[in-house]
C-alpha positions in Angstrom: -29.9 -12.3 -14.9 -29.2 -13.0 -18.8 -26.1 -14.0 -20.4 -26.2 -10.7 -22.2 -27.0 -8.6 -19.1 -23.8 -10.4 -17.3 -21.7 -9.4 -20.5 -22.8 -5.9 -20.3 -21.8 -5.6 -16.7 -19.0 -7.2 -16.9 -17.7 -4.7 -20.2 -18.5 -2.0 -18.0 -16.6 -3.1 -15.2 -19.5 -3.6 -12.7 -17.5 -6.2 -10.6 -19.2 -5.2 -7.5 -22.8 -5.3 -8.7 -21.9 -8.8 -10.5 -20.6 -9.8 -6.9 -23.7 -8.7 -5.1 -25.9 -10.8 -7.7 -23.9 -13.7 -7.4 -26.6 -16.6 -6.7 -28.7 -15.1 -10.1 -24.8 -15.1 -11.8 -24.4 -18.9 -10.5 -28.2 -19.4 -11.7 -27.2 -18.2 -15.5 -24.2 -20.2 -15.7 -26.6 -23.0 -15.1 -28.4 -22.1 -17.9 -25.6 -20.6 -20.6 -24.2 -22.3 -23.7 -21.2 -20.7 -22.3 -20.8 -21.6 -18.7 -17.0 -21.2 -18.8 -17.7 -17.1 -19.7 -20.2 -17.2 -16.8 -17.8 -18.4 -14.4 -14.7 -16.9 -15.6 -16.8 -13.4 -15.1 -17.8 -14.6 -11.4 -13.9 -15.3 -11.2 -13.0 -11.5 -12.3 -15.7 -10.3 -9.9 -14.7 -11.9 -6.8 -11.2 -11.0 -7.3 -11.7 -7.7 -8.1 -14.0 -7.4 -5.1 -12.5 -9.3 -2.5 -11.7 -8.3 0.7 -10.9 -10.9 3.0 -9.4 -14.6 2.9 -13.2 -16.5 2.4 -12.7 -14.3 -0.8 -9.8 -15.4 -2.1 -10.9 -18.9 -1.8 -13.8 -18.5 -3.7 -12.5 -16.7 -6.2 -9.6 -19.2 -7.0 -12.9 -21.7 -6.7 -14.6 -19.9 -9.8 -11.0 -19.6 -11.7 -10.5 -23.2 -11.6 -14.3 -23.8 -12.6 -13.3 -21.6 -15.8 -10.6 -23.2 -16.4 -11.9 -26.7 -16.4 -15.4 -26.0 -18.0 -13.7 -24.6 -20.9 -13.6 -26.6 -23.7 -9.7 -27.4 -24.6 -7.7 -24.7 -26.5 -10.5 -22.0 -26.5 -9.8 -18.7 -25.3 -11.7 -18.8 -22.3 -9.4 -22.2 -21.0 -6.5 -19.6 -21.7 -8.6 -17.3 -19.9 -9.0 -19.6 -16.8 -5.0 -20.3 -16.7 -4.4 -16.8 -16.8 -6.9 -16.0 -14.0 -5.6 -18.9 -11.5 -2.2 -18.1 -12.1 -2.8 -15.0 -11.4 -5.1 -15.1 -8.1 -3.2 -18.3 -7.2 0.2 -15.7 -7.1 -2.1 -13.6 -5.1 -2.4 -16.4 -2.2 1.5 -17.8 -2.4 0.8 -20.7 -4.6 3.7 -21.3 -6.2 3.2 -24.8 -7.5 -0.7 -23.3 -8.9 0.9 -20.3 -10.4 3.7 -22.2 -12.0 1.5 -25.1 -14.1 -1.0 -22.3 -14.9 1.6 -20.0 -16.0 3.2 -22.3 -18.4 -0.1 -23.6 -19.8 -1.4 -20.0 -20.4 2.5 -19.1 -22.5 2.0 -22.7 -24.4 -2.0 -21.6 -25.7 -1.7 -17.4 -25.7 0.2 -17.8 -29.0 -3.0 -18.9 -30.5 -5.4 -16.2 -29.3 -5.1 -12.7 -30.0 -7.0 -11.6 -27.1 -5.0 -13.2 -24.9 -1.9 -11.4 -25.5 -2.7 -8.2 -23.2 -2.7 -11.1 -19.7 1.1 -11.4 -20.7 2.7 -9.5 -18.9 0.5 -10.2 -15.4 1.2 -14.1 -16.4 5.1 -13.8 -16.2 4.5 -11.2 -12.9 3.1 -14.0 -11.5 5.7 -16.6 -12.6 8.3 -14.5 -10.9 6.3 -14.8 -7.7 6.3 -18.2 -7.6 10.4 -17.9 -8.1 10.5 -15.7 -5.4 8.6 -17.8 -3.0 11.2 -20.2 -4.0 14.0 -18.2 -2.8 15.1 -17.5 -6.4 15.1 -13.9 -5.8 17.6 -13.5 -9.6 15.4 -16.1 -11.3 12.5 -13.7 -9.9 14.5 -10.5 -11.2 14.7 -12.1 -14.5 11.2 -12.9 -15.3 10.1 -9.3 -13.9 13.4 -7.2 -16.3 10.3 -9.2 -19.0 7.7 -8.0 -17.5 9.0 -4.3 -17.6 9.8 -4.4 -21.2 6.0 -6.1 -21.9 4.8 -3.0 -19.7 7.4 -0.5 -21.5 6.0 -1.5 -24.6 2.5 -0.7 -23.6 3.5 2.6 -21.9 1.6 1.3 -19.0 3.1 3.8 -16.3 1.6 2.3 -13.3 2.5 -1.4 -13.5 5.6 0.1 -14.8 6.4 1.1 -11.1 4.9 -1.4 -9.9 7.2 -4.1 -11.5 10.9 -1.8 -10.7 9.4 -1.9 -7.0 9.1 -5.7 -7.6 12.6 -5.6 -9.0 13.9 -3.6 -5.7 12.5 -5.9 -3.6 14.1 -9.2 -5.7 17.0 -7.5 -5.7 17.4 -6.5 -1.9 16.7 -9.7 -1.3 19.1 -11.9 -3.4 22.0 -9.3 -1.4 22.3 -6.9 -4.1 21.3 -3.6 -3.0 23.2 -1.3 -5.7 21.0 -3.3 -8.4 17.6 -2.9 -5.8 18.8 1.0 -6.0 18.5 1.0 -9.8 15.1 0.3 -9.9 13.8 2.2 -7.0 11.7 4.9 -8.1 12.4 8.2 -7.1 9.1 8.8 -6.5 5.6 7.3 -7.4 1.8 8.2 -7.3 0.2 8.6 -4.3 -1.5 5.0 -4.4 1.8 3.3 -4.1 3.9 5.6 -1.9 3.4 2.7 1.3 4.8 0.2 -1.7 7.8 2.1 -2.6 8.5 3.1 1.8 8.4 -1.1 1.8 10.9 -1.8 -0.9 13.2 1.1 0.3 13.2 -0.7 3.7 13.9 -4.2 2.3 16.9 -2.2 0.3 17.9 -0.5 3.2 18.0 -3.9 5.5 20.5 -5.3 2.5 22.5 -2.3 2.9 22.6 -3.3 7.1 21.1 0.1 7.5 18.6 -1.3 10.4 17.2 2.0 12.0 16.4 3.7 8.6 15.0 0.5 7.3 12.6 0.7 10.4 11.6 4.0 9.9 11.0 3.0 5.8 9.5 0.1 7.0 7.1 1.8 9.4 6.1 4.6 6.8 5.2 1.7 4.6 2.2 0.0 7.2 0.7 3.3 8.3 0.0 3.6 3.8 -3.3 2.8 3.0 -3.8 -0.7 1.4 -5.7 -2.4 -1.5 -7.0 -5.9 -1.1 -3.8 -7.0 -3.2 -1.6 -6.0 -0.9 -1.7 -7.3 2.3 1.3 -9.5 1.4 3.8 -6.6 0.6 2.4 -5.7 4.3 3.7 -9.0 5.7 7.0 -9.1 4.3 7.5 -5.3 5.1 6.6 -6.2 8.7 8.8 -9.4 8.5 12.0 -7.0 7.0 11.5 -5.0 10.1 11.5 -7.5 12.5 14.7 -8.5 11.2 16.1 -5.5 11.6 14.3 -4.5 14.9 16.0 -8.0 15.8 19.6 -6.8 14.4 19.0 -3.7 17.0 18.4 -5.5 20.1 14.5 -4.9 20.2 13.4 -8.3 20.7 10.1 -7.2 22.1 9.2 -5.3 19.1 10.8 -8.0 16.5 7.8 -10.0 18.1 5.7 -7.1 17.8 6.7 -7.3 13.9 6.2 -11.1 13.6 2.8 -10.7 14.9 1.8 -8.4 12.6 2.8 -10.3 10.1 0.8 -13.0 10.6 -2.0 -10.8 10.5 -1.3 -9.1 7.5 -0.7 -12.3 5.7 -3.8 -13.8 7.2 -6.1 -11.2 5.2 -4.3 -12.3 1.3 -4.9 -16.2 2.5 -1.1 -16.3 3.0 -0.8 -19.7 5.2 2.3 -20.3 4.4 3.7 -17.1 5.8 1.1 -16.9 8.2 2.6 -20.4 9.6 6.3 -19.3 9.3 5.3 -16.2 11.2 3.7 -17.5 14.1 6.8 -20.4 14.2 9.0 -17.8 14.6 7.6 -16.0 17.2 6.8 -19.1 19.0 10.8 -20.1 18.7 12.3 -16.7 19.7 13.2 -15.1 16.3 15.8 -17.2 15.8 15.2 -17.9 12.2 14.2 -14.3 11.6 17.3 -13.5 8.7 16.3 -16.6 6.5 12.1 -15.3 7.3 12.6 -11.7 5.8 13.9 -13.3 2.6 10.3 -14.5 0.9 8.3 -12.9 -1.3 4.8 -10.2 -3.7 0.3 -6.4 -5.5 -1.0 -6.9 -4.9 2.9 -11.9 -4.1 3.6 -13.2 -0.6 4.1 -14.3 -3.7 5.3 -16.2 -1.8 4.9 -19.4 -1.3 7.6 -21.0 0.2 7.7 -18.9 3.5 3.5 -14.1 -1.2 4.9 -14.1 -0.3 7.1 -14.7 2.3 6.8 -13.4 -0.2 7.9 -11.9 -3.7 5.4 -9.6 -2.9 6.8 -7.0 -3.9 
């Protein structure tokens, strides 16, 4: 495969086909002047593509080699920040998203290009305040990220950043502010994210049984690759409140689930905390369903347990 055959695809948004020819992609970068672009492609391709932990390793694999192929201060080191904060919030990497993050904001000023990976660049730093328990620090950094979206009348990530805002909300305690941002409704694609953030509202309101039925809505919703960790904290959210009821059987259930759910976004963190608890009886189950993450649990510290939202 040529350079300019990888830069056609790659305009034309062929991730899957540039995945499929990965060895021949790999080959070219060998062989470019510009390995960085090469790998930085690969890197767009995998995560666009990915479908399973292995994935999400490689793909923060090729970010990184982007990112440190690049010769200093060119767009495509910018490029490489933005892309392994961004996958890195993905996983629950707080630490990864938060040096990436602030490395991308110091060099976007000086690229034009750049300036359209803003807004998915402070997404992912409020991830990585969420998985530090942060949950208003995390509300903060996503009221920015609607006004970049706003701005840009991008009506999707629009909803997708006030779900984020529910969920930060709900879980720093304040549910009138979660109720703000809750859309009414949403496109069809994101109807199990909005069932997940009405449940974590619902659970800060101490409304247990309707915050299981949100909650169960949510997981029977189709998912994209991205979203496995919104899964895991919507399961860990109802097994706090299937705990609250008295359904300790089923708050195990939950916990379980979790784990799996995590398991498929690379999630270890959570995927640890989640098999703790249900090793040592739930008992920590309140301070679990706090975490969070599109596709983050974001989460680091228990994506995600996430941020996800």
């Amino acid at each position: 495969m040529s350079l300019e055959q990888l830069k056609s695809m790659s305009q034309a948004g062929q991730w899957a086909e540039i995945r499929e020819h990965a060895p021949t992609v790999i080959a070219a970068a060998e062989l470019a002047d510009d390995r960085a672009y090469v790998h930085g492609v690969l890197s767009m391709a995998y995560a666009r593509t990915a479908q399973g932990a292995a994935d999400w390793r490689l793909s923060l694999e090729h970010a990184r080699a982007c990112r440190d192929t690049a010769e200093p201060g060119t767009y495509m080191q910018v490029f490489g920040f933005k892309q392994v904060a961004c996958i890195a919030a993905d996983m629950g990497r707080h630490r990864e998203i938060s040096a990436n993050a602030a490395a991308f904001l110091r060099e976007e000023p000086k690229h034009e290009r750049a300036t359209r990976f803003k807004p998915w660049v402070i997404r992912a730093l409020s991830h990585a305040a969420y998985q530090r328990r942060d949950y208003l620090q995390a509300a903060a950094l996503r009221r920015q990220v609607l006004g970049l979206f706003q701005d840009a009348d991008n009506g999707p990530e629009i909803t997708r950043t006030r779900l984020n805002l529910a969920w930060a909300y709900a879980r720093a305690g304040r549910p009138v502010l979660a109720r703000q941002h809750l859309p009414e409704t949403v496109q069809a694609d994101m109807e199990h994210l909005r069932y997940g953030a009405l449940a974590a509202v619902l659970a800060a309101e101490g409304r247990w049984s309707e915050a299981l039925d949100a909650g169960r809505a949510s997981l029977r919703g189709g998912r994209a690759y991205f979203d496995f960790a919104d899964a895991a904290e919507t399961a860990l959210i109802l097994a706090q409140c299937a705990h609250r009821l008295g359904l300790r059987e089923a708050a195990f259930a939950f916990i379980r689930e979790a784990a799996t759910f995590a398991a498929r976004q690379d999630r270890k963190a959570l995927v640890l905390l989640a098999l703790t608890l249900g090793r040592e009886g739930g008992v920590f189950l309140d301070a679990a369903a706090s975490p969070r993450g599109s596709g983050g649990y974001h989460p680091g510290s228990p994506r995600y347990l996430s941020g996800v939202a």
